[in-house]
N, C-alpha and C positions, 0 to 999 in steps of 0.2 A: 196700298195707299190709305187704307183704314184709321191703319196706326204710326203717323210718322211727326217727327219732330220739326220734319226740315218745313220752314216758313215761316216756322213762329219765333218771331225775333223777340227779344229782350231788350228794351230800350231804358230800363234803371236796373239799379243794383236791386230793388225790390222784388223785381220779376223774376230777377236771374237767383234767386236765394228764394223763392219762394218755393214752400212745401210740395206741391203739384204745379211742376212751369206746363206742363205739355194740357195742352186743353182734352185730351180726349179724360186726361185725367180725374181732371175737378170735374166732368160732363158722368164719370165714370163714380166718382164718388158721392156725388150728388144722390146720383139714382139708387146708391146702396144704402143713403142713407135716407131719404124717401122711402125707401122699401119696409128698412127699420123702423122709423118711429112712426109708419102710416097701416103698410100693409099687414106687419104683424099683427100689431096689435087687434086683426081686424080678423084676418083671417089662420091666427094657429091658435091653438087649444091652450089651455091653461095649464096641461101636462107640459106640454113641449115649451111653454114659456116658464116655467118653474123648473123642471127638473131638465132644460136643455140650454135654454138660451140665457137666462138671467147666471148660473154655474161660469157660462162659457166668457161672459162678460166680468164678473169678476175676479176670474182668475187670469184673463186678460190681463186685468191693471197691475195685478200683482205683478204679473210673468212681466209689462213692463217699467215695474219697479225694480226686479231682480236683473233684467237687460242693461237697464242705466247703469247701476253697478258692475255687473261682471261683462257685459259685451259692450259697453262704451267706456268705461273707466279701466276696466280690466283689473278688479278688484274680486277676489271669491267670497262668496256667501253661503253661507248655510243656518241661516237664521230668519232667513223669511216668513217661517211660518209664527214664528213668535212675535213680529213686529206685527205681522198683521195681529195675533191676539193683546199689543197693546195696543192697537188704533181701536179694537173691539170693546176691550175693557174702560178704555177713555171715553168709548162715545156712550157707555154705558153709564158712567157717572157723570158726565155732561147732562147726559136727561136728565140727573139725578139731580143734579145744582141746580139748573137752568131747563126746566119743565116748561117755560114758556116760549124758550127758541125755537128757530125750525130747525128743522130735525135736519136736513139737508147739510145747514152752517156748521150743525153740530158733528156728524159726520166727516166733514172736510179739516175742520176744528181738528180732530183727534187725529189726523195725520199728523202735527206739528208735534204730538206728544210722543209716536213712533218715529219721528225725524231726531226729535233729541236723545231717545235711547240709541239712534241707530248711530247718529255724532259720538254716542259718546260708548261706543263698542266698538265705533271704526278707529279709534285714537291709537290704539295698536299697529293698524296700517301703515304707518309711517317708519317702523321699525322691520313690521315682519310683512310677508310676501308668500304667495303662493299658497301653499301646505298647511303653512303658520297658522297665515291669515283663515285658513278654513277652521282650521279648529278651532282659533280664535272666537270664530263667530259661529262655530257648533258649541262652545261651551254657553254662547249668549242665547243662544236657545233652549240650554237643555237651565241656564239661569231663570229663563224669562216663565218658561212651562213651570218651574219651581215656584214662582211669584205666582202665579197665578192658582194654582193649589193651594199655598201655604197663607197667603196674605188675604182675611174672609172681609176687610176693607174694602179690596175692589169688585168684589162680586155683592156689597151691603148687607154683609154676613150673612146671607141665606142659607137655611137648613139644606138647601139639594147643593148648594155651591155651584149653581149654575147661574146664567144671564139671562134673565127673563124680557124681553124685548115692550116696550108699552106702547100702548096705541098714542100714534102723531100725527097729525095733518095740517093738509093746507089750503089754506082756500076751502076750507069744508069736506076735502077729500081724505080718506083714511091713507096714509104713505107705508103704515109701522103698525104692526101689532096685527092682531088675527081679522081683525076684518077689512084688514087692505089687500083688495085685488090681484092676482099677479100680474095684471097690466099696468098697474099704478105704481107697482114696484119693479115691474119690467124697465116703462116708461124713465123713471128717476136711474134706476142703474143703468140706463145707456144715455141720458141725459149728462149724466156724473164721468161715466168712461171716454163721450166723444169729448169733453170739453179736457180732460185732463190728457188725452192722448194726442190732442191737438196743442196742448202746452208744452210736453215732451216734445212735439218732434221740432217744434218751434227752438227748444232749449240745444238739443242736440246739432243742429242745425247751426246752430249759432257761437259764439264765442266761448260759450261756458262747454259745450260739448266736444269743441274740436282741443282743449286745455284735455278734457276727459280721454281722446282717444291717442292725445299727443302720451299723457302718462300712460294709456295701456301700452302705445306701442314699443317705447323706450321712455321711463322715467328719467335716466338719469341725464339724457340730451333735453329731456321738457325743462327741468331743472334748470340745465346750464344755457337755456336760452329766455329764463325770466319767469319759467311756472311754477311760484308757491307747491311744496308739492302735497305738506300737511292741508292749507287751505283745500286743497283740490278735490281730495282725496275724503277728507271728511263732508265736504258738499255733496260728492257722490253718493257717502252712506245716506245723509242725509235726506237728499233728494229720492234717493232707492225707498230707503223708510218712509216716507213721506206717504208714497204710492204706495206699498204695502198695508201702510195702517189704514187708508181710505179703504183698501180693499178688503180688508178684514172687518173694519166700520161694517159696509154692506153686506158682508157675510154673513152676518150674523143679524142685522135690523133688516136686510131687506129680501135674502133667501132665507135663511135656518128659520129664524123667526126667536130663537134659544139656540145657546149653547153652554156647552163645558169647557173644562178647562184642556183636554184631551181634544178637541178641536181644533188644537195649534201647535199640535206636538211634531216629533222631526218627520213624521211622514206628508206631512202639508209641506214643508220645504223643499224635502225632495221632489213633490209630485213637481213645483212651482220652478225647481231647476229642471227637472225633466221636460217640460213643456218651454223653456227657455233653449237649451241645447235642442230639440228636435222642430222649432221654430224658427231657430238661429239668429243666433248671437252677434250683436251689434243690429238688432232690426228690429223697427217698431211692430211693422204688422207679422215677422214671424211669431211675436207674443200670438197676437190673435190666432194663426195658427197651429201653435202647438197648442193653448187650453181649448180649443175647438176637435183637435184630436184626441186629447187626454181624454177630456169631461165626455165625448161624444162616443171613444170607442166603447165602452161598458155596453152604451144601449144600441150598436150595431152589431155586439157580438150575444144579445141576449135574442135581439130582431131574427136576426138573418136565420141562427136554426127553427125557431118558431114559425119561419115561412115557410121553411120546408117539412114541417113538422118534426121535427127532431128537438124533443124536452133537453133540458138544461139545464142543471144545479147552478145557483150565486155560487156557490165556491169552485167550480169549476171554472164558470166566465172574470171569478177573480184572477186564478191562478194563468187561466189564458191571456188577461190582460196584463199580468205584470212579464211572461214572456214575450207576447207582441212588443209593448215597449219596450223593455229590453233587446230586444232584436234590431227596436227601429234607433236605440240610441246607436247602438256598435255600428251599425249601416251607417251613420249619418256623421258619426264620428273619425268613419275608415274611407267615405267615399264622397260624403257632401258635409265638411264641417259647417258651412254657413246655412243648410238644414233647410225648409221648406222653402222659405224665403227666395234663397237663390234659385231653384225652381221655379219659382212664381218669378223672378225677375229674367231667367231664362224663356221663358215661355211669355213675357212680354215683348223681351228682345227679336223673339222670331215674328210675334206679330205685326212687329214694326217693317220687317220685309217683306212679308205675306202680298201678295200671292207671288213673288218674284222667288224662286230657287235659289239656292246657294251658291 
């Protein structure tokens, strides 16, 4: 009786559509996100808030940038990791214009400039499908990593050719640049991922998403019942990019602190579809899922022999971890396509009968 639905009635269409109807839910996300922006910051290290939890939060947004696209729209990508390095490189000449914005606006700013490259490399989508479309948008990567090299404009021509991040703040507080805390910039990137992951589910939820999942499931019936299919379809690039480039924004201003242009190359993309397929696909918190696996298992596979004392070479624990995932894509693509997620929504399901048997 812990977990159950039955009683709680819906009396407007607002209840019955809303993101968490079941009270234990909001009572449930409440306290995780209390825990978040209060207890962390309070009690984990500045290791584990750098190299663990701030990682897992923006590769989150990506992972639910690259979902909107290919597990709601049903659209393939393989260009994620370059949209995020144009949200990077944008919000990097945004300081450069506009050195007296906040850095925050500026950041959210530069997604609208990875939304128009991604509009305007989903234009293809309308012709080709599948296969195509992958490569389509693997050569916009392997484009976009060329720009970013070749073009010494968006990096201010710097001799190293990299992006040197400057110190921002607000309110008197350092957000950007070396002497901002990683609670300060912990703080801001889960600030940035709850409010944008609560706009997604909202989107998805809603009219523009259910147009998204009518074209993945059969385009040519969404068609013949009234859905634009070009509009739709580049909304989706759009909106994927959008997310992407914010997420690449914080990449880089609010983890890396610098980057290069090789910081956006096709292995970000893959990492950002792999943690989308072992999260699963059409689901917002599988995002959170899978980059909580990806970014997490390196330091449980470096952890775990060091307890038992048994030493460890980095190229060992590399090569272990690209056959762990490996192993876990083939599993989840042979046994649970819809990937963490539906476990998590399995394991809620029995909670809801609990303690009563089967």
């Amino acid at each position: 009786m812990f977990y159950r639905e039955t009683g709680q009635f819906k009396t407007s269409y607002a209840a019955e559509a809303a993101v968490f109807p079941i009270l234990q839910d909001r009572i449930g996300i409440a306290i995780v996100l209390a825990g978040a922006f209060f207890v962390v910051p309070l009690t984990f290290s500045d290791f584990w808030i750098s190299a663990v939890l701030i990682p897992i939060l923006v590769y989150s947004l990506a992972a639910i940038g690259l979902n909107v696209l290919t597990g709601y729209a049903g659209q393939v990508s393989l260009g994620s990791g370059g949209f995020m390095g144009v949200g990077a490189y944008a919000c990097y000449k945004l300081t450069t214009i506009f050195p007296g914005v906040n850095i925050i606006v500026l950041i959210v700013a530069s997604g609208f400039a990875a939304a128009a490259f991604g509009a305007l490399f989903g234009l293809p989508s309308l012709r080709i499908k599948g296969f195509y479309l992958a490569v389509a948008t693997l050569a916009a990567q392997f484009f976009l990593s060329w720009c970013f090299v070749r073009v010494p404009w968006l990096y201010n021509y710097n001799v190293s050719g990299a992006i040197e991040v400057p110190t921002r703040t607000i309110l008197g507080v350092a957000v950007t640049g070396p002497n901002a805390t990683p609670t300060t910039r912990y703080l801001v990137v889960l600030a940035v991922v709850v409010a944008m992951t609560w706009a997604a589910s909202n989107v998805v939820r809603g009219r523009i998403g259910r147009m998204w999942m009518a074209v993945r499931d059969m385009d040519i019936a969404a068609e013949l019942i009234g859905i634009r299919l070009f509009r739709t379809k580049l909304l989706a690039f759009a909106v994927s990019s959008f997310y992407c480039g914010v997420a690449g924004a914080m990449m880089v201003f609010l983890w890396f602190g610098a980057a290069e242009a090789d910081s956006f190359n096709i292995d970000l993309s893959f990492r950002i579809l792999f943690m989308v397929i072992i999260g699963g696909l059409g689901s917002l918190i599988g995002a959170f899922f899978g980059a909580a696996l990806i970014s997490g298992l390196p330091i449980v596979l470096r952890s775990v022999p060091d307890a038992f004392g048994v030493p460890i070479r980095a190229a060992t624990v590399e090569h272990i971890q690209f056959m762990v995932v490996g192993a876990l894509i083939i599993f989840f693509l042979a046994v649970e396509p819809a990937g963490l997620a539906r476990l998590w929504q399995i394991g809620k399901q029995k909670l809801r009968v609990w303690p009563f048997p089967y």
